[in-house]
C-alpha positions as a LaTeX table, in Angstrom:
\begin{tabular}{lrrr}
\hline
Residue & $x$ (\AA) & $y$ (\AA) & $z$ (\AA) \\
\hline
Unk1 & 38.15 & $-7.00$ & $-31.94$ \\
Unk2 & 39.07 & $-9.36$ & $-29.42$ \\
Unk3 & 36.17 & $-11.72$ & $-27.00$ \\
Unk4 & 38.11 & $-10.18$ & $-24.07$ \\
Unk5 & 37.06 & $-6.42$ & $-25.60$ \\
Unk6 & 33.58 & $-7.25$ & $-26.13$ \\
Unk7 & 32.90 & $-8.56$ & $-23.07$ \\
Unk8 & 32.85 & $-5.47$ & $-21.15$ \\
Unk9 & 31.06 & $-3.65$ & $-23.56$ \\
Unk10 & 27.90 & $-5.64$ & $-23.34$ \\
Unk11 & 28.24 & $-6.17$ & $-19.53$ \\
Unk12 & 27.49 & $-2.15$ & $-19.41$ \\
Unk13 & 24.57 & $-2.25$ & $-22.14$ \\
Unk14 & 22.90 & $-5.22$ & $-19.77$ \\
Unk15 & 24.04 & $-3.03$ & $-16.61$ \\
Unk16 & 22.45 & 0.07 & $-18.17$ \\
Unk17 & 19.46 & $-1.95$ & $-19.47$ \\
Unk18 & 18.59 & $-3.20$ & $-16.20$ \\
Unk19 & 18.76 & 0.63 & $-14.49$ \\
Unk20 & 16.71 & 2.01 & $-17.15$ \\
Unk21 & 13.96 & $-0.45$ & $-16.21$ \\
Unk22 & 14.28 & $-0.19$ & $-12.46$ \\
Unk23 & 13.68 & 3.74 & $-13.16$ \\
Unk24 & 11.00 & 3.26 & $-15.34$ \\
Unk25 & 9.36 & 0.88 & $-12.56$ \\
Unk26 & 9.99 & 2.64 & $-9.22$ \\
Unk27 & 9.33 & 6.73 & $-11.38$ \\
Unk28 & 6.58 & 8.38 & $-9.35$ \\
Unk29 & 6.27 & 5.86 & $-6.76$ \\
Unk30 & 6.19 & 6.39 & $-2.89$ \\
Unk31 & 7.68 & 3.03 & $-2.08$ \\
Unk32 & 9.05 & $-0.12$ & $-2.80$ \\
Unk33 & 9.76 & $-2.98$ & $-0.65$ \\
Unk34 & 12.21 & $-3.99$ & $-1.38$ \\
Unk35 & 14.14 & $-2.03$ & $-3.79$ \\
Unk36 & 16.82 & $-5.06$ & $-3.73$ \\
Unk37 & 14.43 & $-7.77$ & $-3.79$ \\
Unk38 & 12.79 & $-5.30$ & $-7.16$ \\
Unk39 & 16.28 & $-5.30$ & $-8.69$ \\
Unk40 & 16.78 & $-9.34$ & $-8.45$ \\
Unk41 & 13.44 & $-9.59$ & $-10.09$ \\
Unk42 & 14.74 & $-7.42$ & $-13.12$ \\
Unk43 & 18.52 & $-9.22$ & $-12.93$ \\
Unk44 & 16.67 & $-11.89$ & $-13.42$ \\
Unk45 & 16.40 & $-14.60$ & $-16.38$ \\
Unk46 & 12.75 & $-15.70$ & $-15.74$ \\
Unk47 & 9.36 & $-14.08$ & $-17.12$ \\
Unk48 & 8.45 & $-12.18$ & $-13.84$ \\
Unk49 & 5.08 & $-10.71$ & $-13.22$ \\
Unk50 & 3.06 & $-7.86$ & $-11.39$ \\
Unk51 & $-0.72$ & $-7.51$ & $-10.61$ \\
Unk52 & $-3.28$ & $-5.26$ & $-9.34$ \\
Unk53 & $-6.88$ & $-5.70$ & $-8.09$ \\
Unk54 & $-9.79$ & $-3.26$ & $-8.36$ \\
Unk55 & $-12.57$ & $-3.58$ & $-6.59$ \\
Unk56 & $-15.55$ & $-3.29$ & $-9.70$ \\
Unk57 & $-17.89$ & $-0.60$ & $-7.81$ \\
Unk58 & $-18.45$ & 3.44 & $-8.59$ \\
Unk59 & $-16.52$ & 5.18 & $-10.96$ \\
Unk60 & $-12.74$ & 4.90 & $-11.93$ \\
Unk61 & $-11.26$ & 8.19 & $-11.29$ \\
Unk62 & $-7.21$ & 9.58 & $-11.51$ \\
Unk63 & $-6.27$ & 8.51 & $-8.71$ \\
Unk64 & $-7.16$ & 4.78 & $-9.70$ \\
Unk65 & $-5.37$ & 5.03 & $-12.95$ \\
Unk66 & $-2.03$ & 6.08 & $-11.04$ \\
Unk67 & $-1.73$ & 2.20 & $-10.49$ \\
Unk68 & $-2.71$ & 1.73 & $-13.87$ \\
Unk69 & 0.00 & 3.99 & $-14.90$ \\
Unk70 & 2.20 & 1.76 & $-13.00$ \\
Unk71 & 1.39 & $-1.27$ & $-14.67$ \\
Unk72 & 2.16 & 0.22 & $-17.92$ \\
Unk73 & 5.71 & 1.11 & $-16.17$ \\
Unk74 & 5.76 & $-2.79$ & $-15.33$ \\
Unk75 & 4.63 & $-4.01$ & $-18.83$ \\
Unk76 & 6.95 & $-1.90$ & $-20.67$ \\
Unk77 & 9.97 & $-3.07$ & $-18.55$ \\
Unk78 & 8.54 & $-6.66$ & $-19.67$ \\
Unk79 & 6.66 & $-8.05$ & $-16.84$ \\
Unk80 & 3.13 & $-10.04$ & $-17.72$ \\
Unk81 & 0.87 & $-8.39$ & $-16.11$ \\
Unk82 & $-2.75$ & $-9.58$ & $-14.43$ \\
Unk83 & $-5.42$ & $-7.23$ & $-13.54$ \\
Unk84 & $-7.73$ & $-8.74$ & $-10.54$ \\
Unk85 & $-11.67$ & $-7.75$ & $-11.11$ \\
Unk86 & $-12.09$ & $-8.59$ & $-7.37$ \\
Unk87 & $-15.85$ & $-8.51$ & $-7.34$ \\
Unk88 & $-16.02$ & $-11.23$ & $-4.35$ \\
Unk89 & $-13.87$ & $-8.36$ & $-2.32$ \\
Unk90 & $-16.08$ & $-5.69$ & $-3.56$ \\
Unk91 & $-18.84$ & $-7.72$ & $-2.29$ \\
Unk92 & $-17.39$ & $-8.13$ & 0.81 \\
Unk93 & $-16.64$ & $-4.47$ & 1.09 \\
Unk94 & $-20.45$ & $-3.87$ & 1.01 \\
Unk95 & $-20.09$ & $-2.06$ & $-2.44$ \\
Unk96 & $-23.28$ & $-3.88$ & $-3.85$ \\
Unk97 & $-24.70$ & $-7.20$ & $-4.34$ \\
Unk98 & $-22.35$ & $-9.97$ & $-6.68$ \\
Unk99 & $-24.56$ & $-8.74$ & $-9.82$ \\
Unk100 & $-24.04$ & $-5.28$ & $-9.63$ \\
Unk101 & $-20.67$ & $-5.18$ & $-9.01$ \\
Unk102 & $-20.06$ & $-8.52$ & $-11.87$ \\
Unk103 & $-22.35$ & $-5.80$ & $-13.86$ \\
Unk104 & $-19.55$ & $-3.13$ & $-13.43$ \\
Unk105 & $-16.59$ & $-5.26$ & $-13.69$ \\
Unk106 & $-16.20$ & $-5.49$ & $-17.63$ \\
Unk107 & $-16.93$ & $-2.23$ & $-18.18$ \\
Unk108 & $-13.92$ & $-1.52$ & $-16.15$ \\
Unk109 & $-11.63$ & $-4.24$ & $-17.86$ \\
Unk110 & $-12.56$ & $-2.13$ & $-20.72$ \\
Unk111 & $-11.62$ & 1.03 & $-19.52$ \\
Unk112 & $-8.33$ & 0.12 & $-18.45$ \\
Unk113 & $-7.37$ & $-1.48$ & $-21.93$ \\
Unk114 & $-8.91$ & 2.05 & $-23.50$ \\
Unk115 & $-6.35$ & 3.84 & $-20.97$ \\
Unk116 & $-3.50$ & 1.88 & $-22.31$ \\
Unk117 & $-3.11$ & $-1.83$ & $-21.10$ \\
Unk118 & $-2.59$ & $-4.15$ & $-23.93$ \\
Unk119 & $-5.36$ & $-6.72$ & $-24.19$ \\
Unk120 & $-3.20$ & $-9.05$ & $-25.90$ \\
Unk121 & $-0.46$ & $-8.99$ & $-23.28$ \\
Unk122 & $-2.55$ & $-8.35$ & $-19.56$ \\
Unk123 & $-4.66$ & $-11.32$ & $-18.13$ \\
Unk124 & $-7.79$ & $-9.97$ & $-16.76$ \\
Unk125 & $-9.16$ & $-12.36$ & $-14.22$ \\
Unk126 & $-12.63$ & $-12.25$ & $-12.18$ \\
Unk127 & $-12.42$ & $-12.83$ & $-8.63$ \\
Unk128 & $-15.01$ & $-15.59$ & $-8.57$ \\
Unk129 & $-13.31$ & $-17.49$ & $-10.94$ \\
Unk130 & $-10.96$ & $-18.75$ & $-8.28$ \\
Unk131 & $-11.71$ & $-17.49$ & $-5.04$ \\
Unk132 & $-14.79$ & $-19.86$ & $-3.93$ \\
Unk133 & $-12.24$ & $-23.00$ & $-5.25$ \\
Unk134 & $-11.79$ & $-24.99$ & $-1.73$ \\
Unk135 & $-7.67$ & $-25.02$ & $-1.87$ \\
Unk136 & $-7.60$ & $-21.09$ & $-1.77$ \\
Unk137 & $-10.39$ & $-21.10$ & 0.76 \\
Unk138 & $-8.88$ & $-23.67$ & 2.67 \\
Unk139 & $-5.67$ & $-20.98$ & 2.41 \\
Unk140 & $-8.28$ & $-18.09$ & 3.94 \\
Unk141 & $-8.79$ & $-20.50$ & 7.12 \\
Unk142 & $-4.79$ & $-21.22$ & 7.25 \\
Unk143 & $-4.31$ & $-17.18$ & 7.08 \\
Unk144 & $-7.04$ & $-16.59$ & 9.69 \\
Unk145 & $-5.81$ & $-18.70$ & 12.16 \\
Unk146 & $-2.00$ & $-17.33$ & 12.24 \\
Unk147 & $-3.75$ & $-13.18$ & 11.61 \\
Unk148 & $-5.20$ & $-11.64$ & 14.90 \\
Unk149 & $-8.31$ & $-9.92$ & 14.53 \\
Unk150 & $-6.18$ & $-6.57$ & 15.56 \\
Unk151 & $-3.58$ & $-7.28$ & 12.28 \\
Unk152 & $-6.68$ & $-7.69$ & 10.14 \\
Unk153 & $-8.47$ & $-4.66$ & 11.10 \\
Unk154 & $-5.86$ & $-2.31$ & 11.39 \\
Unk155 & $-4.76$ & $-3.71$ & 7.52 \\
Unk156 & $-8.28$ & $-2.21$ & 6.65 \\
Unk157 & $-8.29$ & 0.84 & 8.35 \\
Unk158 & $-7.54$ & 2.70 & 5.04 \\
Unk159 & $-10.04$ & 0.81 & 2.55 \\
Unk160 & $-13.00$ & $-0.11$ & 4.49 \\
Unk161 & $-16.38$ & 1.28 & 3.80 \\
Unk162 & $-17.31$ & 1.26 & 7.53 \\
Unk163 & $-14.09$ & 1.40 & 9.64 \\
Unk164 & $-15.58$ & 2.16 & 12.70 \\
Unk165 & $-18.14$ & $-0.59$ & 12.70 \\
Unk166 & $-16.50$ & $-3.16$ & 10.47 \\
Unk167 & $-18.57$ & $-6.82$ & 9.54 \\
Unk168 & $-16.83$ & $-9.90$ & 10.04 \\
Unk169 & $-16.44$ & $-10.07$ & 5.85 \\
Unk170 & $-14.08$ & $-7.11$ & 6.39 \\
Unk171 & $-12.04$ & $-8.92$ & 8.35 \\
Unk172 & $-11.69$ & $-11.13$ & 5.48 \\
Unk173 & $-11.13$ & $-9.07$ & 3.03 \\
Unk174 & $-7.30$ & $-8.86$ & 3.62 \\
Unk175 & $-6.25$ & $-12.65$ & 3.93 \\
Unk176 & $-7.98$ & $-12.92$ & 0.69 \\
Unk177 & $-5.65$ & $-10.11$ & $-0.81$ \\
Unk178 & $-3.29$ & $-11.53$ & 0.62 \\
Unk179 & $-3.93$ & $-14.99$ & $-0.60$ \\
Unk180 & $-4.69$ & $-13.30$ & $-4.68$ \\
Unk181 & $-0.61$ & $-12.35$ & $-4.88$ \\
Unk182 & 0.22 & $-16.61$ & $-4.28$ \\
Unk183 & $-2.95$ & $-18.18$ & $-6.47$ \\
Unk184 & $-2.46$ & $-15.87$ & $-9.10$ \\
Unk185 & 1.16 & $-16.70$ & $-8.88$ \\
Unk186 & 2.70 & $-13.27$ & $-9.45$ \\
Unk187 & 5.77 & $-11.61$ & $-8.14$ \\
Unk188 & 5.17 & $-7.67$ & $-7.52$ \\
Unk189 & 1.97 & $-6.42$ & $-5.58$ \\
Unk190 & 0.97 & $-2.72$ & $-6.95$ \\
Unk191 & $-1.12$ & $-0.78$ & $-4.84$ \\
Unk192 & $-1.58$ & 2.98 & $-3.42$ \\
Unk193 & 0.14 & 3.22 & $-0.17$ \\
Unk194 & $-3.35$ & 2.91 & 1.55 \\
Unk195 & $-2.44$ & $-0.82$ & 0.66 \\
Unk196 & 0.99 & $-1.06$ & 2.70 \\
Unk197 & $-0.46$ & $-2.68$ & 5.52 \\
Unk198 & $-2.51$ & $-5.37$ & 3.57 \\
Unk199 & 1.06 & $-6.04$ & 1.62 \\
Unk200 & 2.97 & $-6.29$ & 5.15 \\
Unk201 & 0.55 & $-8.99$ & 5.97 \\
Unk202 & 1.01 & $-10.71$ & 3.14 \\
Unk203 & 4.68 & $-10.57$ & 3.29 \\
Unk204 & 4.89 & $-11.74$ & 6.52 \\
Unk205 & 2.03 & $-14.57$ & 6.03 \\
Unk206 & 2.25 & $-15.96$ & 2.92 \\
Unk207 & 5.57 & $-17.67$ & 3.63 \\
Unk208 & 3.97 & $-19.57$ & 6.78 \\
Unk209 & 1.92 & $-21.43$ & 4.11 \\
Unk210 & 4.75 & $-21.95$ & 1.91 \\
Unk211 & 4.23 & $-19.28$ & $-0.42$ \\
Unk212 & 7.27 & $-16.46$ & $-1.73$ \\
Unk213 & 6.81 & $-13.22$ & $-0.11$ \\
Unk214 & 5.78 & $-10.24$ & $-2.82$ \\
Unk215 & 7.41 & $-7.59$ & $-3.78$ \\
Unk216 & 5.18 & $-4.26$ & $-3.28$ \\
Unk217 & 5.04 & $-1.27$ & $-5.03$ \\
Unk218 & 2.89 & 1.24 & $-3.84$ \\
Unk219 & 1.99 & 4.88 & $-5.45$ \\
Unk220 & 1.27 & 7.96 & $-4.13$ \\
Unk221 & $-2.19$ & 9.35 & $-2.84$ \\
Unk222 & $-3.54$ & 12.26 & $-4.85$ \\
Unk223 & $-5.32$ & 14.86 & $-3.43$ \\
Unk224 & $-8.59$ & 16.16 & $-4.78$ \\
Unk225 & $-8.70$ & 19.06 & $-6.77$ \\
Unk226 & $-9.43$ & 21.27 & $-3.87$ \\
Unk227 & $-6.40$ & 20.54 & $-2.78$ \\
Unk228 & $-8.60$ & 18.47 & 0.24 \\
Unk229 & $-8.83$ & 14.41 & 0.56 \\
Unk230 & $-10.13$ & 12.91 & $-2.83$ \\
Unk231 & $-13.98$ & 12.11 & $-2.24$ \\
Unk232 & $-16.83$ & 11.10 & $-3.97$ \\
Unk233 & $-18.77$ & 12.63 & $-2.35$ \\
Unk234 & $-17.48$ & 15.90 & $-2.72$ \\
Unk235 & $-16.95$ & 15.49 & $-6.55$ \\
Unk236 & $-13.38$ & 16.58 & $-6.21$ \\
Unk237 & $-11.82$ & 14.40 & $-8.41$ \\
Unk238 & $-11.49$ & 13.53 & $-12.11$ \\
Unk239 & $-13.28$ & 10.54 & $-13.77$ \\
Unk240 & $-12.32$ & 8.64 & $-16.38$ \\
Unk241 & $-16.12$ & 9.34 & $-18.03$ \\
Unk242 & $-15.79$ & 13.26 & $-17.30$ \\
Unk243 & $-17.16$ & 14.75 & $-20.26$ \\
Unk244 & $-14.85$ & 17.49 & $-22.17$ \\
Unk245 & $-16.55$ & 20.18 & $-20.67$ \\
Unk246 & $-16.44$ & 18.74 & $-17.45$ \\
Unk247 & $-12.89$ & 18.88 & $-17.23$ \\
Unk248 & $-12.42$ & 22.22 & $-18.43$ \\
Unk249 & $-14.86$ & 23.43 & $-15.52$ \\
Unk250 & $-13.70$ & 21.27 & $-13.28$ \\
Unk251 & $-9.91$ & 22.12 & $-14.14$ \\
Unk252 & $-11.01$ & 26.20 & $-13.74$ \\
Unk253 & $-11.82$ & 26.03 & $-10.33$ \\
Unk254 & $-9.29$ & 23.87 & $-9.36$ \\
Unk255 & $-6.43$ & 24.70 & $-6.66$ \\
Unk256 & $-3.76$ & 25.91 & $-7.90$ \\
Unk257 & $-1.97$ & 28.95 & $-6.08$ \\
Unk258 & 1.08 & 30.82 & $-8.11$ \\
Unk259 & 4.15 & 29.87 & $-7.64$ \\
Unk260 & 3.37 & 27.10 & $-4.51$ \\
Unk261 & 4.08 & 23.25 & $-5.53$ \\
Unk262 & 3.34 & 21.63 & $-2.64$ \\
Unk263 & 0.48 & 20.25 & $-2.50$ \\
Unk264 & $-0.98$ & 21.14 & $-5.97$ \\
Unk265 & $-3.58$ & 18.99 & $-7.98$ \\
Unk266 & $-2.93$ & 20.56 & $-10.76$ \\
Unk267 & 1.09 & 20.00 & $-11.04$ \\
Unk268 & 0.40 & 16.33 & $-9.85$ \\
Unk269 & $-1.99$ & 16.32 & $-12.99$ \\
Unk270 & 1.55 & 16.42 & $-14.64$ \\
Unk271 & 3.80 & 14.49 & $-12.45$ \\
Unk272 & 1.76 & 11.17 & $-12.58$ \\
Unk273 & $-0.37$ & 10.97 & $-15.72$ \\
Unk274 & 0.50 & 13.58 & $-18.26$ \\
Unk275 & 4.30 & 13.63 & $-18.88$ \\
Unk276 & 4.93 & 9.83 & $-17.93$ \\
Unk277 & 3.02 & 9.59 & $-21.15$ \\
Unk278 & 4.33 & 12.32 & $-23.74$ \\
Unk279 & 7.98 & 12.78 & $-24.33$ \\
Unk280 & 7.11 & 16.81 & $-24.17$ \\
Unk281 & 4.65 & 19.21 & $-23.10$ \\
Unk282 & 3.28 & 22.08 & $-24.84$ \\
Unk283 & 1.81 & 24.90 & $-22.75$ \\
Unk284 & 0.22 & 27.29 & $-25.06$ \\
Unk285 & 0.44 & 31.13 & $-24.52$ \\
Unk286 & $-0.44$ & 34.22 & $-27.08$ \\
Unk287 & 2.86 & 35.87 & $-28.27$ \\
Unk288 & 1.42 & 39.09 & $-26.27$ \\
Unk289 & 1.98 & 37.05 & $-22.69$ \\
Unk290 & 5.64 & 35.21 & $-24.05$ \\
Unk291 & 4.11 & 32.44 & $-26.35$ \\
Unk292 & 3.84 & 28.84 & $-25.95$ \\
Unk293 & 6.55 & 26.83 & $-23.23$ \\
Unk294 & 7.89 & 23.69 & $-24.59$ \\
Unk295 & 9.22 & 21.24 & $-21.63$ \\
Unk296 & 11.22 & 18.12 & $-22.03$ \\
Unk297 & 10.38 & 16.88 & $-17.71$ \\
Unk298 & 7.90 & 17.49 & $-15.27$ \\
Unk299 & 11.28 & 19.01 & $-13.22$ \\
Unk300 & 11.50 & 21.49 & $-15.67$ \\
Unk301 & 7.50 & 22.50 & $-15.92$ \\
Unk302 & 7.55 & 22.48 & $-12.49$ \\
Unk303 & 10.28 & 24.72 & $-11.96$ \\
Unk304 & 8.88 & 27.37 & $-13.97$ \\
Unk305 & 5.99 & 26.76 & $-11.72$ \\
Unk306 & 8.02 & 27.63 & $-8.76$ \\
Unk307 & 9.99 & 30.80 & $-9.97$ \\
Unk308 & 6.44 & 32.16 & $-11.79$ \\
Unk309 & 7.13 & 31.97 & $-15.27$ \\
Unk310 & 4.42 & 29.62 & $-15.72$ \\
Unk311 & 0.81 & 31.28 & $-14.67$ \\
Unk312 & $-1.77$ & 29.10 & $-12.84$ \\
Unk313 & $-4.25$ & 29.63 & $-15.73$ \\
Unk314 & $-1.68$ & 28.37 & $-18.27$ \\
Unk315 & $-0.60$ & 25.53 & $-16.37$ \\
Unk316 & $-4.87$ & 24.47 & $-16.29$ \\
Unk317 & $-5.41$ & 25.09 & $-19.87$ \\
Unk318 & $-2.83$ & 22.89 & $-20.39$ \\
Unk319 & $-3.71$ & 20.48 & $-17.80$ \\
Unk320 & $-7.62$ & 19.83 & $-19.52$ \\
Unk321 & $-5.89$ & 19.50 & $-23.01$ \\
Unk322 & $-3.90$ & 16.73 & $-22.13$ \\
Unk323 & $-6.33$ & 15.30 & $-19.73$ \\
Unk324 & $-9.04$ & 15.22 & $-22.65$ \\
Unk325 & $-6.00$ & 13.96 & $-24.84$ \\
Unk326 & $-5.53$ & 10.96 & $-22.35$ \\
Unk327 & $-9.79$ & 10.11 & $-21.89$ \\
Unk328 & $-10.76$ & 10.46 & $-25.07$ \\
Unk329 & $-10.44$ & 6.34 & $-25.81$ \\
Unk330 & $-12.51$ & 6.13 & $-22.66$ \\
Unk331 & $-15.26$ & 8.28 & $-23.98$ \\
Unk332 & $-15.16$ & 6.81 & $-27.53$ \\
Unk333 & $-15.22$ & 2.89 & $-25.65$ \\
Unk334 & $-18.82$ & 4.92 & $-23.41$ \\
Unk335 & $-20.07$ & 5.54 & $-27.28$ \\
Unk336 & $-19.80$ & 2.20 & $-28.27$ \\
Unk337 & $-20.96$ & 0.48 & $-25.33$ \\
\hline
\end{tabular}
């Protein structure tokens, strides 16, 4: 076979390559800006990177690990990938005093390695470790002086523990997010789409100082599973330290009408952590109501959903099996600890 044959050929494996990873990166997500800045990244020759930061206070729950899900997208498609233990920002965001949340934050690097990020491969770094150094708070005063004090509280209005009555710290809090995606050198920004308008700032800001704008991917939002806004307070939501029992209770009284998708806790169970992770789903039935479904997609689970072939009580047993299936590092890592 001749160069001129060959040539082709391995032009569509790299083609095809390259789309399997931009699906595999932008699956399940509710935006990316830009998708053509995303797909230079992955044309690309260079080692490119991604990065999100948690703020070390309360419990991890679901809809935290969607981003964590996302970073496992990222790493498999190659990217290194950093994980930001921001407990300056936590601080700042009133969630405790620097011990308490420095208490929580290893305990929550291990709980995302137990959920599936490879310690050898992810840099975990601690906010403090860089963020009191005076050329990235010299970068804070830059940021603040080009940022009106409108920009920076409307970038908060999502995350803030006190919205209506913000402290001045608050009003720092997004420069230094900002200023995290150029001193930690990375080239994608992951982040729920309560993040967007922290990521706009940086990608409009960061070049003023002389930094690359990111790329940002941000995920969805889950609801609770009363089908209301996720809450704390209201205990509608699933931790990453729920017991097994606790998820089969809380997975029972979960909302979850027949045959309606929209909206649904239960299906989004499946869309965003369950079948990213296994190639099929079992949902197991006696023989006297049909016998167990097998599905290959979410689209195909869900459809079944849709038309009623798949009974809301089904669909929840299933749902706590897998759920238990996916925590069960995280418990064993609570045993050891």
């Amino acid at each position: 076979m001749c160069l001129t044959d060959i040539e082709p050929q391995v032009l569509r494996q790299q083609e095809s390559s390259i789309m399997d990873k931009l699906a595999l990166i932008t699956r399940n997500t509710e935006e990316v800006v830009t998708g053509e800045e995303l797909e230079s990244l992955v044309n690309s020759d260079r080692q490119c990177s991604a990065y999100v930061g948690y703020e070390p206070s309360g419990k991890i729950h679901m809809g935290h690990v969607l981003t964590v899900n996302k970073l496992l997208d990222l790493q498999q498609a190659g990217f290194e990938i950093t994980v930001l233990l921001a407990d300056v920002h936590a601080y700042l965001n009133e969630k405790g005093t620097m011990d308490e949340v420095g208490k929580i934050a290893d305990y929550n690097k291990r709980c995302f390695i137990a959920l599936g990020l490879d310690e050898k491969k992810t840099k975990f770094v601690l906010g403090s470790s860089y963020q009191l150094d005076h050329d990235y708070m010299l970068d804070v005063l830059k940021l603040a002086r080009s940022t009106t004090l409108n920009r920076a509280r409307r970038s908060m209005d999502e995350v803030s523990r006190d919205a209506e009555n913000p402290k001045v710290s608050q009003m720092i809090y997004p420069l230094m997010q900002a200023l995290d995606i150029a001193h930690l050198g990375v080239d994608v920004a992951v982040g729920g789409i309560d993040q967007r308008k922290i990521h706009m700032l940086a990608r409009e800001g960061l070049p003023e100082l002389g930094y690359r704008a990111p790329v940002c991917i941000h995920t969805p939002i889950l609801l609770g599973l009363d089908g209301k806004k996720m809450s704390s307070s209201k205990g509608n939501y699933i931790s990453v330290d729920d017991t097994s029992e606790d998820m089969k209770k809380k997975m029972k009284g979960a909302f979850c009408v027949e045959g309606e998708v929209k909206d649904n806790p239960v299906l989004a169970l499946f869309k965003y952590h369950i079948t990213p992770r296994y190639p099929e789903i079992v949902v197991k039935r006696p023989e006297k109501y049909g016998g167990d479904l097998h599905y290959q997609s979410y689209e195909a689970l869900e459809a079944d959903f849709a038309e009623k072939k798949l009974h809301p009580m089904d669909l929840k047993t299933a749902a706590s099996d897998y759920m238990n299936q996916i925590l069960e590092p995280v418990r064993k890592l609570m045993v050891e600890k």
